[in-house]
C-alpha positions as CSV (number, residue, x, y, z in Angstrom):
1,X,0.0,0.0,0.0
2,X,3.1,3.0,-0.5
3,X,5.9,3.7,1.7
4,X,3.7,6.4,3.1
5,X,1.4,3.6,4.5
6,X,4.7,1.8,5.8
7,X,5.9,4.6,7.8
8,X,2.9,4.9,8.8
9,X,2.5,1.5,10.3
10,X,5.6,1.7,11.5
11,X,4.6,4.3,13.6
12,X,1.9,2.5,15.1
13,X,4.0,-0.5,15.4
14,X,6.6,1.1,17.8
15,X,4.0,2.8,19.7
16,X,1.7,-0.5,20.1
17,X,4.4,-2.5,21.2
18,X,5.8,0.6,23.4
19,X,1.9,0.7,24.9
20,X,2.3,-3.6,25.3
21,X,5.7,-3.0,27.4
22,X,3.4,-0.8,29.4
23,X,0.2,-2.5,29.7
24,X,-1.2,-1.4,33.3
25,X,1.7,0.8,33.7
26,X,-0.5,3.3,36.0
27,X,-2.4,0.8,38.0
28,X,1.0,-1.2,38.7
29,X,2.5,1.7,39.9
30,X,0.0,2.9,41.6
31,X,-0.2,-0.3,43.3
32,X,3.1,-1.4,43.4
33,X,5.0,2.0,44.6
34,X,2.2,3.9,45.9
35,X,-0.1,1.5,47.6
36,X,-2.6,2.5,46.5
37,X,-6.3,1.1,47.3
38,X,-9.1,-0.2,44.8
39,X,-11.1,2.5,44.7
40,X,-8.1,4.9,44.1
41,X,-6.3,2.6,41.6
42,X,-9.9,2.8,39.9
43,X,-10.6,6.7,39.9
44,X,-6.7,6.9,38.2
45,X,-7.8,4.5,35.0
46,X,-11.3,6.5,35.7
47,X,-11.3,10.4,36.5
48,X,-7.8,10.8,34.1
49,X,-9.4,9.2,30.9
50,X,-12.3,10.8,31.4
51,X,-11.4,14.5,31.9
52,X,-9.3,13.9,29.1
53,X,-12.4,13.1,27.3
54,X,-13.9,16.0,28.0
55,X,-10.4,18.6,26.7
56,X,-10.5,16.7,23.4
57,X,-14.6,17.7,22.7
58,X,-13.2,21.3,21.7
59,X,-10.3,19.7,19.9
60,X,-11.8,17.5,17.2
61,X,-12.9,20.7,15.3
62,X,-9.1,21.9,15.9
63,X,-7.8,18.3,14.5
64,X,-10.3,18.2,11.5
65,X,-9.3,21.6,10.2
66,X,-5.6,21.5,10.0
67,X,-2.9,19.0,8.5
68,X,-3.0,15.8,10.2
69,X,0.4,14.8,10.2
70,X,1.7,17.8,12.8
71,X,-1.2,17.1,14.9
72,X,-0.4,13.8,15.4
73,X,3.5,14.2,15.6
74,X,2.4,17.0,18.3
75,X,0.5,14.4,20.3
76,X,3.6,11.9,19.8
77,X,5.4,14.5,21.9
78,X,2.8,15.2,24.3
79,X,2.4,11.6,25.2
80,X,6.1,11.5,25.5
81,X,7.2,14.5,27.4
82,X,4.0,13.4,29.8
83,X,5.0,9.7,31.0
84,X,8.7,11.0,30.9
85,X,8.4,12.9,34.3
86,X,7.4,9.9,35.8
87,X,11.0,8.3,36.0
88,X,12.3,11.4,37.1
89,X,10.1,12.2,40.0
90,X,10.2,8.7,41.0
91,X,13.9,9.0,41.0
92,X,13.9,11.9,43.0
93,X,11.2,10.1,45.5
94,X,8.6,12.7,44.3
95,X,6.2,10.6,42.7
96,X,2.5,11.4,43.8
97,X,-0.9,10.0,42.9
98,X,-1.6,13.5,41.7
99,X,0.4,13.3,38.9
100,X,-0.9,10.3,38.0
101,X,-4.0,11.6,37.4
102,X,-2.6,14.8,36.0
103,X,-0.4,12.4,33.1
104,X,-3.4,9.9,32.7
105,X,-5.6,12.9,31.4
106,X,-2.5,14.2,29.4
107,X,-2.1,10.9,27.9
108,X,-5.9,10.4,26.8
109,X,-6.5,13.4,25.7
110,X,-3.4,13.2,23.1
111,X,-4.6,10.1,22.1
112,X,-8.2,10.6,21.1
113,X,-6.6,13.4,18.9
114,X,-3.9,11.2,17.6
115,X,-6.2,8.9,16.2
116,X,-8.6,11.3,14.9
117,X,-5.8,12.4,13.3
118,X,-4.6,9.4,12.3
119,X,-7.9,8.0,10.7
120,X,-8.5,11.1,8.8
121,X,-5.0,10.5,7.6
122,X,-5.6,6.9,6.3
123,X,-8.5,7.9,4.9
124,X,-6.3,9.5,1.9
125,X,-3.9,6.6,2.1
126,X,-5.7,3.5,1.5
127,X,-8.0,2.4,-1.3
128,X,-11.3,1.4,-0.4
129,X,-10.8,-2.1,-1.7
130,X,-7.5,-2.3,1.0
131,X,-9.4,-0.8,3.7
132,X,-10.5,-3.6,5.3
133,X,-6.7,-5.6,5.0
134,X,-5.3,-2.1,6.3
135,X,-7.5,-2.2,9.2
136,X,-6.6,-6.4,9.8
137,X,-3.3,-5.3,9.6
138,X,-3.4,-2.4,12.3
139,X,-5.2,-5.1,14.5
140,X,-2.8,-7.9,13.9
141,X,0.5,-5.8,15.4
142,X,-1.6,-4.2,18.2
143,X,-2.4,-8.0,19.7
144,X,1.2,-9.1,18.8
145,X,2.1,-5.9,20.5
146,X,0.4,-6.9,23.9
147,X,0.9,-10.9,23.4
148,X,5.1,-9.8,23.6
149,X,5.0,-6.8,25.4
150,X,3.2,-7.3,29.0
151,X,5.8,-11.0,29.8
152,X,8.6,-8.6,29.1
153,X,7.1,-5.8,31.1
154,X,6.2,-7.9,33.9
155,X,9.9,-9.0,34.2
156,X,11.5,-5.6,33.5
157,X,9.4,-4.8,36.7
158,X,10.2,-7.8,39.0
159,X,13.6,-7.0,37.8
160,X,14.4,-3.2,37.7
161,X,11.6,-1.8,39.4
162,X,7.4,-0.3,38.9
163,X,8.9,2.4,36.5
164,X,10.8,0.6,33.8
165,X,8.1,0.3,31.8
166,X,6.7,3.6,31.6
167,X,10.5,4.9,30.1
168,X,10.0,2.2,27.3
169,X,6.4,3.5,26.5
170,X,7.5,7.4,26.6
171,X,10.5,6.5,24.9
172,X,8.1,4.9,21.9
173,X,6.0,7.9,21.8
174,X,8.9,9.9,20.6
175,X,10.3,6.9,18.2
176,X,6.6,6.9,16.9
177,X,6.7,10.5,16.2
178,X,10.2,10.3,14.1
179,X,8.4,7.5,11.7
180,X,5.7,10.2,11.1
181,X,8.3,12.7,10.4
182,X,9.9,10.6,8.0
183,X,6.7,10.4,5.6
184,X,7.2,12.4,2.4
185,X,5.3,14.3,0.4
186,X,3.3,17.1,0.5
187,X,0.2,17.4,2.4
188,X,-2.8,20.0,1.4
189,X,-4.5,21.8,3.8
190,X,-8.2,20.9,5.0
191,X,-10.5,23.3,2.6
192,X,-13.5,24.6,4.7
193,X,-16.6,24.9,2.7
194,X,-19.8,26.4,4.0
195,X,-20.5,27.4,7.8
196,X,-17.2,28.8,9.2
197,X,-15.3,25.4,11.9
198,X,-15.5,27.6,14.6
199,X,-19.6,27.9,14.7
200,X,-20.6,26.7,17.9
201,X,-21.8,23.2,18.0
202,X,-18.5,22.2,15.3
203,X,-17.8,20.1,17.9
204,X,-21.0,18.0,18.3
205,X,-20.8,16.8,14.5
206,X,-19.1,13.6,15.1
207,X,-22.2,12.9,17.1
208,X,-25.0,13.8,15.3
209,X,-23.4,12.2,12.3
210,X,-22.9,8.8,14.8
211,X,-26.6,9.4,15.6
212,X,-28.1,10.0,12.8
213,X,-26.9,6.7,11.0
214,X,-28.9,3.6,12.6
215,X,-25.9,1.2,12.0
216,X,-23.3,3.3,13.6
217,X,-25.8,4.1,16.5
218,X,-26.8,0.8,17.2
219,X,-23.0,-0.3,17.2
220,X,-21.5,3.0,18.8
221,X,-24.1,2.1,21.8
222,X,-23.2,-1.1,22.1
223,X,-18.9,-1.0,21.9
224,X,-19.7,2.1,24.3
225,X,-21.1,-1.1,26.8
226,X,-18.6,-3.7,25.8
227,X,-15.6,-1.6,25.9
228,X,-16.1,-0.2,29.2
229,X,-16.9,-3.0,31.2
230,X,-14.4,-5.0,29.8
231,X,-11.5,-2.4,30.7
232,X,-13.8,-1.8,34.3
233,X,-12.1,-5.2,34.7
234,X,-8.2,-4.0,34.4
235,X,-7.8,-2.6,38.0
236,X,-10.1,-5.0,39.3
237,X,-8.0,-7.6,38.4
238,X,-5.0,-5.7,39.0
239,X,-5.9,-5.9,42.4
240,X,-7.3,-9.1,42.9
241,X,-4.2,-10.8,41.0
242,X,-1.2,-9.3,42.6
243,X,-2.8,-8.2,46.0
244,X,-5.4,-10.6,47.1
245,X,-4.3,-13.9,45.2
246,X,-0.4,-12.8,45.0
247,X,0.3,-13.6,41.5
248,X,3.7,-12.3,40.5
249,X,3.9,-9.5,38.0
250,X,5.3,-11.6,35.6
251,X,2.7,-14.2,35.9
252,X,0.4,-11.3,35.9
253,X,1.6,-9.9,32.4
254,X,1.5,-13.4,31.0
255,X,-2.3,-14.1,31.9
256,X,-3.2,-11.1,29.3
257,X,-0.2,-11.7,27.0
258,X,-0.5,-15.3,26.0
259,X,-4.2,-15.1,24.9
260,X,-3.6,-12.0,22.4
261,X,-1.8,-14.8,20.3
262,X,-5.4,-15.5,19.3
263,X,-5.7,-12.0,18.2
264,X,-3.6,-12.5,15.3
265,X,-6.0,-15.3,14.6
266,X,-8.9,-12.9,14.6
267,X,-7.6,-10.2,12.6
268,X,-6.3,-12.8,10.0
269,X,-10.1,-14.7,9.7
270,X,-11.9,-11.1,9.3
271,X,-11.6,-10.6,5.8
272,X,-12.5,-14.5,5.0
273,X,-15.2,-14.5,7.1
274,X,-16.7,-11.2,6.2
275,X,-16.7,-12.4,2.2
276,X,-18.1,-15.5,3.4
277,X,-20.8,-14.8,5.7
278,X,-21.5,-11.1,5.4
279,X,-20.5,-8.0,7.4
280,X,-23.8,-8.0,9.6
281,X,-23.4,-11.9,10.4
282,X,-19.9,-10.5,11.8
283,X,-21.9,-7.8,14.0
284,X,-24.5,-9.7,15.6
285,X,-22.5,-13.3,16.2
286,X,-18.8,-12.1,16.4
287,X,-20.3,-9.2,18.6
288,X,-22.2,-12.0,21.1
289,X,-19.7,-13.8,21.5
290,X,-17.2,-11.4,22.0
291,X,-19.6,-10.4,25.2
292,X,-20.4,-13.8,26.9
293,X,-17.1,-14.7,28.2
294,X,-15.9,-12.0,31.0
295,X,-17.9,-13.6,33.6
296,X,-15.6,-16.1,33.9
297,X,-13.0,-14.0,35.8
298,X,-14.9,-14.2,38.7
299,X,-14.2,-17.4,39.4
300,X,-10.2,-17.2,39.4
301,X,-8.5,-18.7,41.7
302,X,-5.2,-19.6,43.7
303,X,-2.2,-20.7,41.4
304,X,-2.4,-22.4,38.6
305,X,-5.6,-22.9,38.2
306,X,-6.1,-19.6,38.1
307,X,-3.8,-18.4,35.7
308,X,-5.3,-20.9,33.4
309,X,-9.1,-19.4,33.9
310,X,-8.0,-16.1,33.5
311,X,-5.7,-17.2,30.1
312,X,-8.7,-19.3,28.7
313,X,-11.4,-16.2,29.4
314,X,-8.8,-13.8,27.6
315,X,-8.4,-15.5,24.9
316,X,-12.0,-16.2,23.9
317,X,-12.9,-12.8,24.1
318,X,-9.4,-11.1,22.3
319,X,-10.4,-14.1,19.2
320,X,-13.6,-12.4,18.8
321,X,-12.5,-9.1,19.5
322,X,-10.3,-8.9,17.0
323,X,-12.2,-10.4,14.2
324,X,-14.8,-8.1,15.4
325,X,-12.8,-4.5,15.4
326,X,-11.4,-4.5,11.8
327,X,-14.9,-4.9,10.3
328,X,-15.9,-2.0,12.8
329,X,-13.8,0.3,12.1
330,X,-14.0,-0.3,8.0
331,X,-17.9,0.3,8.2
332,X,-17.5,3.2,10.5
333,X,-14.8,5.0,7.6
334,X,-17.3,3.6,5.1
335,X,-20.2,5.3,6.3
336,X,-18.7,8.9,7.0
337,X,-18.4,11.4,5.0
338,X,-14.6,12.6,4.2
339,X,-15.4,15.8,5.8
340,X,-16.6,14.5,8.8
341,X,-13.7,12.0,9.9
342,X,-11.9,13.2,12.3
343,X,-15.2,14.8,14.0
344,X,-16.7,11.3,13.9
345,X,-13.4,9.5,15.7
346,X,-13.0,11.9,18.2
347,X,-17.0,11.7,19.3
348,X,-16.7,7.7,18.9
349,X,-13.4,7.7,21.3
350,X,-15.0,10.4,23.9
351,X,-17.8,8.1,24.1
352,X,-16.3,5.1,24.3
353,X,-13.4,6.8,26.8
354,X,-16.1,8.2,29.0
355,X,-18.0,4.8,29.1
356,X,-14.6,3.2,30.6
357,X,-14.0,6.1,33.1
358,X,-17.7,5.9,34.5
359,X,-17.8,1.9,34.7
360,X,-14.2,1.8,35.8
361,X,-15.3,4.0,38.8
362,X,-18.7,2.8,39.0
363,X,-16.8,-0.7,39.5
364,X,-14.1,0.2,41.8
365,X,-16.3,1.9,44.2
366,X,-18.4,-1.7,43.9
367,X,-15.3,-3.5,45.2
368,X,-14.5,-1.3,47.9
369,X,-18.1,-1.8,49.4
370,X,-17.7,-5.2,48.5
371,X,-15.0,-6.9,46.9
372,X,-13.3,-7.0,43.3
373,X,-14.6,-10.3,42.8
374,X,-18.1,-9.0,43.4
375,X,-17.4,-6.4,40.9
376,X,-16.4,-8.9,38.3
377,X,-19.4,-10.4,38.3
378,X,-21.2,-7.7,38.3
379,X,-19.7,-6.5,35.0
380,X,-19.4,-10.1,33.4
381,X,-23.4,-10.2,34.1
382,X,-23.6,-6.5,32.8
383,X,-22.3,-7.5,29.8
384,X,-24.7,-10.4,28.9
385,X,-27.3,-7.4,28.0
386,X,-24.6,-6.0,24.8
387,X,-25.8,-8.1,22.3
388,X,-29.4,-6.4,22.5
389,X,-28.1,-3.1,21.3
390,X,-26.4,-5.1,18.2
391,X,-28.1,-3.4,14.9
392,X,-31.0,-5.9,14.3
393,X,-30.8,-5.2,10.3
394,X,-28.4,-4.1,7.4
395,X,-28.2,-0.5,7.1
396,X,-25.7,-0.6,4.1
397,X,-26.9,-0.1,1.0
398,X,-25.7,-1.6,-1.8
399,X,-24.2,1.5,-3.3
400,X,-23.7,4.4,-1.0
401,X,-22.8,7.5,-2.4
402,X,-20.1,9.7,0.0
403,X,-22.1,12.9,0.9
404,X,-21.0,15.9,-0.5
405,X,-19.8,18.7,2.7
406,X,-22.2,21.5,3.3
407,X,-20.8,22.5,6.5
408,X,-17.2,21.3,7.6
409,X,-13.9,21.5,5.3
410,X,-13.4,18.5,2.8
411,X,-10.2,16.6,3.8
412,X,-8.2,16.8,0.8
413,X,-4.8,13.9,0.9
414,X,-2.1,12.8,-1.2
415,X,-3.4,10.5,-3.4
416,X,-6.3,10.2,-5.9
417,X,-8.4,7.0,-4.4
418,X,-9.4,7.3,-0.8
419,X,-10.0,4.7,1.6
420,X,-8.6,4.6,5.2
421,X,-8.0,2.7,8.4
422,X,-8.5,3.5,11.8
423,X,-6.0,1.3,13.7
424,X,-5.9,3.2,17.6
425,X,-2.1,3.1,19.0
């Protein structure tokens, strides 16, 4: 697909595997170093990601209207120059749960615009024929990413302390934004046609656009569910593993890296298995039985035994996950307007990143009332209700015409043939 589209995915590469070294950095530290209860390692993968939600609303008119590539090398940066001061405050023994939450909102917000960005960007990379390999291919590395990064992790930590990680992930921040750099070839600027971006309500686009269609409703609704009881789980586990059951980090890492093997199984079957049995046969089975297996981590126990329950539930749900996500995130490109991209992935991630932050709290504040195994399966029952806000019918018609803009700027790229992908590092 062009070098561009390399460099591109190299980009992504280096900062998925960066984010895999780092899986659970915050909670582990917060954890680990800090000591840090349930309901407070909960608010940090809560209250940050969610008031970082809320600072990127205002930005995804910002992001839509200007070159993507210096917007997302800008967020590169951020991300970077953010986890960086944790080393050096832990160094200096000043590390506080403040500025956890301080580089937790830093961090989200940077990445909702980084893959706004970063979508719109595809979007005049990739032919509409590739988008769906493009998007397969962006799943692939992030699972490979986390299937090789948290073992490693987990033994840089037993080994060389709760930071180590977080230098690796920083450090891939900046590597990511270098590969970015290194793309050639001129990019045009964003032509606004119609009302002027700044109008008020520029910002609420991406949802009335997510709205108005019934197929991207129906399935923004539902992966707003999924998505945020499934990462409600993290710190829950976090806790229950390495506090309560005393798993090692290591062993720890491995429970959630082994099974995202099966997510370069996933992402491999979705283009067979969408030719085969349909896009919308993806949605409503893939997206059940992605759903029905996270009540299973309730009933980890003890050694072993319980590595192998939590391995097995993992892996079920990252097999379907992964299949599922690719054929997502080509219908979600397919069904908005070029104009409208980068509106559309910002409202889709705020959503989805506001879900996480309520459930996560919602959730912890469960298991300190109760405990994190009662919070588990409260979520894993939760979840069981998803599949009913699956889209019933096929909203795709068989030729859809891309709307013409009548009131945001029409993304203009470096090629002819548009397409895209929306791989999230």
């Amino acid at each position: 697909m062009g070098r561009r589209f390399g460099w591109l995915w190299a980009a992504y590469a280096v900062s998925a595997y960066g984010s895999g070294l780092g899986f659970g950095a915050l909670p582990l530290i917060a954890v680990l170093a800090l000591h840090a209860s349930p309901a407070e390692v909960s608010a940090l993968s809560a209250v940050g990601p969610a008031v970082g939600a809320l600072i990127a609303v205002p930005l995804a008119p910002w992001v839509e209207f200007r070159r993507k590539r210096p917007v997302m090398i800008t967020m590169d940066l951020t991300r970077f120059a953010a986890m960086a001061t944790i080393p050096v405050a832990y160094a200096f023994g000043r590390l506080g749960f403040v500025q956890l939450l301080v580089i937790s909102t830093l961090v989200a917000a940077a990445k909702i615009a980084f893959n706004a960005a970063g979508g719109a960007y595809l979007k005049a990379l990739v032919r509409p024929d590739d988008l769906l390999v493009a998007n397969a291919r962006f799943e692939s590395t992030n699972w490979s990413s986390i299937a090789v990064g948290p073992p490693l992790g987990g033994a840089a930590i037993g080994l060389f302390g709760p930071v180590t990680t977080v230098v690796a992930d920083a450090l891939s921040y900046l590597l990511s934004a270098l590969s970015i750099t290194a793309i050639r070839g001129r990019e045009e600027a964003p032509q606004t046609t119609g009302k002027s971006p700044a109008r008020a309500g520029a910002s609420l686009d991406g949802w009335r656009h997510i709205m108005g269609h019934p197929g991207l409703r129906a399935l923004y609704l539902n992966q707003m569910l999924v998505a945020g009881l499934i990462m409600a789980t993290e710190p829950l586990l976090a806790v229950l593993l390495l506090r309560q059951l005393g798993f090692p980090p290591w062993q720890y890492g491995l429970a959630f890296a082994a099974p995202c093997l099966g997510g370069l199984i996933g992402a491999r079957l979705a283009r067979r298995v969408v030719a085969r049995y349909g896009r919308h046969w993806v949605f409503r089975t893939i997206g059940t039985l992605r759903a029905i297996w996270l009540l299973g981590l309730a009933f980890v126990r003890p050694g072993i035994v319980g590595l192998v329950t939590v391995t097995a539930v993992e892996l079920a749900i990252v097999i379907n996950m992964s299949l599922y996500t690719p054929v997502l995130a080509t219908y979600r490109l397919e069904h908005t307007p070029k104009h409208l991209v980068a509106r559309t992935l910002s409202a889709w991630s705020i959503g989805q990143q506001a879900s996480i932050a309520i459930l996560t709290a919602l959730a912890g504040l469960l298991a300190d009332v109760t405990s994190p195994r009662t919070a588990l399966t409260v979520a894993g029952l939760l979840i069981l209700t998803s599949p009913l806000l699956l889209p019933r019918h096929d909203h795709t018609p068989q030729h859809e015409p891309e709307p013409a803009p009548d009131d945001g700027p029409a993304v203009t790229g470096t090629v002819d043939r548009e397409g895209g992908s929306s791989g999230e590092a």
